[in-house]
C-alpha positions as CSV (number, residue, x, y, z in Angstrom):
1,X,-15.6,15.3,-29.3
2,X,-13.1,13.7,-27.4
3,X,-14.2,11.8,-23.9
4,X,-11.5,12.4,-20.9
5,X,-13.4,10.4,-18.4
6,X,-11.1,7.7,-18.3
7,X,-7.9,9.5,-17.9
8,X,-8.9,10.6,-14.3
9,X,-8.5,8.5,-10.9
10,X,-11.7,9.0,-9.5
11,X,-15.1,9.1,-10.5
12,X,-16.9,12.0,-12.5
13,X,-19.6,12.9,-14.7
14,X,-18.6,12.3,-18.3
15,X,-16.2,14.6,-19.7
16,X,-15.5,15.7,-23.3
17,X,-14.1,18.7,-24.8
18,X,-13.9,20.3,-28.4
19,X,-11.5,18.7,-30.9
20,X,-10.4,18.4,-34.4
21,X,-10.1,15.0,-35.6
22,X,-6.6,15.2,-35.9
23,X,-5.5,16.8,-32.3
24,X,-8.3,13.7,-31.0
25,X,-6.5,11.5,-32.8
26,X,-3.0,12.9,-31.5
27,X,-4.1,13.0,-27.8
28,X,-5.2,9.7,-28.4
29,X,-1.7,8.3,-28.8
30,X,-0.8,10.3,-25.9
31,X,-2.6,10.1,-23.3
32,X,-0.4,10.2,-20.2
33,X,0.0,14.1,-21.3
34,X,-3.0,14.6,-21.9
35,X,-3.2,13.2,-18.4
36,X,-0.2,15.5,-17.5
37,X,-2.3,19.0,-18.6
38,X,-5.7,17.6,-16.4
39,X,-3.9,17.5,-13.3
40,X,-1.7,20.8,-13.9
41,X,-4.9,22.3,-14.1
42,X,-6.6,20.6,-11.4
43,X,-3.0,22.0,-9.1
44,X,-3.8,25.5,-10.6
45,X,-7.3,25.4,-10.0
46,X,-7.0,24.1,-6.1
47,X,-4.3,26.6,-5.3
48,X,-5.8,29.7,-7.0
49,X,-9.1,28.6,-4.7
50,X,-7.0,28.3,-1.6
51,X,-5.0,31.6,-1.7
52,X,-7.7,33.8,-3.6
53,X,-4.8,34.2,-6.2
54,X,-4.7,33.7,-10.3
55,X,-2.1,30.8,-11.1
56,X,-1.0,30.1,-14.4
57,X,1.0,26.8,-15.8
58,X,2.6,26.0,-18.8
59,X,2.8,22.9,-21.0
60,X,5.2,22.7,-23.5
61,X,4.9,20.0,-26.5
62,X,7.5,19.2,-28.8
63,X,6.9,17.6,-32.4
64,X,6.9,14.0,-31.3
65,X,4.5,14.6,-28.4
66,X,6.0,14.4,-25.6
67,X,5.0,17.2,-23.0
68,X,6.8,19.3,-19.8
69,X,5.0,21.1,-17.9
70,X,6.4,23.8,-15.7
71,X,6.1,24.7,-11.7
72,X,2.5,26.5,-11.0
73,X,3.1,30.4,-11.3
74,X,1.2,32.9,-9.2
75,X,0.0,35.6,-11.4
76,X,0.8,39.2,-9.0
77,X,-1.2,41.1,-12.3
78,X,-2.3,40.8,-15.6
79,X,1.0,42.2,-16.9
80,X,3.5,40.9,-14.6
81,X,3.8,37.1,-14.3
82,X,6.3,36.0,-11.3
83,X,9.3,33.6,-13.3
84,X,11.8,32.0,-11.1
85,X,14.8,32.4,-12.9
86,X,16.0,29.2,-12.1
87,X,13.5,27.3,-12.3
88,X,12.2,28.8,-16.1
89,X,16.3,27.5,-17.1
90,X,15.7,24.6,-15.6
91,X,12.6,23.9,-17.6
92,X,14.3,25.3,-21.1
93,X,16.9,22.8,-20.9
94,X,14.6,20.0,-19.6
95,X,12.6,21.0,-22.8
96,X,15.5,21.1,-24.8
97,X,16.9,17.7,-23.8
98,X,13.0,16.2,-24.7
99,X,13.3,17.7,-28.2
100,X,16.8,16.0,-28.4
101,X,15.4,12.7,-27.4
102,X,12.4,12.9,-30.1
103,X,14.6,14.0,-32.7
104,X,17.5,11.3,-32.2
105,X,14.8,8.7,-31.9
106,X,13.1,9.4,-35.0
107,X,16.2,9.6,-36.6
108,X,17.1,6.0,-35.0
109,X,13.7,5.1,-36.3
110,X,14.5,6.3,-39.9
111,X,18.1,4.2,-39.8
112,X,17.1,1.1,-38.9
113,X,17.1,-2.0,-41.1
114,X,13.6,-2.7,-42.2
115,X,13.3,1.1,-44.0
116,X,13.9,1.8,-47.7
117,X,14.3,4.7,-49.4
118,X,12.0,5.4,-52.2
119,X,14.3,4.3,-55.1
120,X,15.2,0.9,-52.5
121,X,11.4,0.0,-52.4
122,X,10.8,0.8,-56.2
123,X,13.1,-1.9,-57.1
124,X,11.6,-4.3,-54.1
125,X,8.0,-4.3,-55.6
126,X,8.8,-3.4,-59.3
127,X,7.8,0.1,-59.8
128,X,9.2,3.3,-60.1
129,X,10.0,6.2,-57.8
130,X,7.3,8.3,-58.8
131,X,4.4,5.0,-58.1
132,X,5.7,5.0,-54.9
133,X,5.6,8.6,-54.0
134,X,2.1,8.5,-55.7
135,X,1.1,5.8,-53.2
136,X,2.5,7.5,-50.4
137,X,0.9,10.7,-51.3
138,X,-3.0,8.9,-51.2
139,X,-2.3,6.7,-48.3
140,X,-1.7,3.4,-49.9
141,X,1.8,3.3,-48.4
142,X,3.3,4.4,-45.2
143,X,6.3,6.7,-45.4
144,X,7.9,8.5,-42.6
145,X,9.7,12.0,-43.0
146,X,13.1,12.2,-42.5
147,X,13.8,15.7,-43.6
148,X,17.4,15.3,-44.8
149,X,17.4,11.4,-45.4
150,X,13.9,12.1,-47.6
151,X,11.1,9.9,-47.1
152,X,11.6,6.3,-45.6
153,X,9.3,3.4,-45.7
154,X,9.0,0.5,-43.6
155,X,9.5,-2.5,-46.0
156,X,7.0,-4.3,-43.2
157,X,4.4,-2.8,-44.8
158,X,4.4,-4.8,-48.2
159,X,3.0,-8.5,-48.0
160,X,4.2,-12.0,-48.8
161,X,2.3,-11.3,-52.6
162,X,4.5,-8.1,-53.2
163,X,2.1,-5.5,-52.4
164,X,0.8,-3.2,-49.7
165,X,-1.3,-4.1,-47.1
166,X,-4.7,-3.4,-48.3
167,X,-6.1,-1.4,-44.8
168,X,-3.2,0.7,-45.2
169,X,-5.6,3.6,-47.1
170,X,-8.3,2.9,-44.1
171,X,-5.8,3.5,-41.6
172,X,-4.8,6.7,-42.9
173,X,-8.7,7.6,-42.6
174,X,-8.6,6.4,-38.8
175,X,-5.6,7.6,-37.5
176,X,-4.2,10.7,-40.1
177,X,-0.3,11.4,-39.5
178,X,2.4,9.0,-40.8
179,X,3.3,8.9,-37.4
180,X,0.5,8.3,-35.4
181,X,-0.1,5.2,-38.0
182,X,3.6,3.8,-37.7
183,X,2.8,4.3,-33.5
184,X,-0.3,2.2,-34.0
185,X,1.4,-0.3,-36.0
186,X,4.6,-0.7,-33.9
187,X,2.9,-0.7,-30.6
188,X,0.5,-3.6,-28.8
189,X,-3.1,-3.3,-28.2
190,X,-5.1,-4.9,-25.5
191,X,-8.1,-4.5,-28.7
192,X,-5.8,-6.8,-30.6
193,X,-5.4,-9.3,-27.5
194,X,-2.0,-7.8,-26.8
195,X,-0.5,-7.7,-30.3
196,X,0.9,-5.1,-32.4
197,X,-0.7,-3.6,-35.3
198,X,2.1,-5.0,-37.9
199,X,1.6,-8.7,-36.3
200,X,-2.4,-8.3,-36.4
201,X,-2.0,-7.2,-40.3
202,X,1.0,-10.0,-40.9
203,X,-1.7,-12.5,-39.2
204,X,-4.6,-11.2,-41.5
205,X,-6.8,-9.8,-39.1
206,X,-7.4,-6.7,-40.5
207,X,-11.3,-6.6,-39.2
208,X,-9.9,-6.4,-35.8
209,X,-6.9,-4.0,-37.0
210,X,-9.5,-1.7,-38.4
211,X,-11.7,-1.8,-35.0
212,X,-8.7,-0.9,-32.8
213,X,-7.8,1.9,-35.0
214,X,-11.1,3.6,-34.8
215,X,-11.4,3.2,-31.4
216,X,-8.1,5.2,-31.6
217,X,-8.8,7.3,-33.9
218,X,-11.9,8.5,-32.0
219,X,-9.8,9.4,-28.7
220,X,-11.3,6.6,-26.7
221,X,-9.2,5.7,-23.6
222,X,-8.7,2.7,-21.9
């Protein structure tokens, strides 16, 4: 169950809807769209009222998360469903330059200087390839999919005794995707008194890590 309440500007009874773990866990990283498909809904649902008239929307989602919704359609039958021609291009290549964006930022992501390739962080922590892939595989380390460049791993995510963070496995449980977890990590939390999740683990407060993370992980929003 995932609680909505606190993505709305005024006061309601409590809200929660159906979800799997994973799609709480992914709205909770994003909630501004999540915010974005209430009030599309909340347009559709006041004009439909007001002119008697189905209205549908659409909300289109690409791989990193990011959403665009498109103009409010009036439905004129179950079959036919008005498109401005214009506007539906407009939307396409609005869509289309989103995609571009997530794509050349994960691949920006996947460049930068603090990731190694599997081989590169082999050699760092004296392993082999195949250790690595293994700890990957059961959550122990964080690696990010970069299609053609393989699998990348922050080098962050080893500690000053050579090893893995320990909560990395716990994190997995909390927050599922690769992704989701590097968000967590990258990004500050007013749970973690404004810090990211990589300083809060480099500082050894992996209680409070853990806490932040579940309240994540449960689609809590604050």
């Amino acid at each position: 169950m995932t609680d909505l309440k606190g993505l709305l500007s005024r006061p309601v009874r409590d809200i929660k809807v159906n979800a799997s773990g994973s799609a709480a866990k992914a709205m909770a990283m994003k909630p501004k769209y999540v915010r974005l498909l209430i009030e599309r809904y909340g347009e559709a649902l006041e004009k439909s009222t007001k002119e008697g008239n189905p209205f549908s929307f659409r909300v289109n989602v690409d791989p990193t998360g990011n959403a665009v919704a498109a103009p409010l359609e009036r439905v004129t039958s179950k079959e036919d469903i008005a498109i401005d021609e214009e506007s539906s291009l407009e939307l396409d290549q609005a869509l289309a330059a989103a995609r571009d964006r997530g794509l050349i930022r994960a691949a920006e992501i996947l460049s930068g200087k603090d990731m190694r390739s599997a081989d590169e962080l082999a050699e760092l922590v004296h392993t082999t390839r195949a250790t690595i892939n293994t700890k990957r595989q059961n959550g122990q380390l964080l690696g990010l999919d970069g299609a053609k460049r393989g699998f990348r791993f922050p080098v962050w995510q080893i500690d000053h005794n050579g090893k893995p963070y320990s909560e990395l496995p716990a994190l997995r449980e909390r927050l599922g995707s690769p992704w989701a977890i590097f968000r967590f990590l990258v990004q500050p939390h007013d749970e973690l008194d404004g810090l990211t999740g990589r300083q809060a683990l480099e500082r050894g407060q992996g209680e409070a890590l853990l806490a932040a993370a579940e309240s994540v992980g449960r689609g809590d929003f604050h």
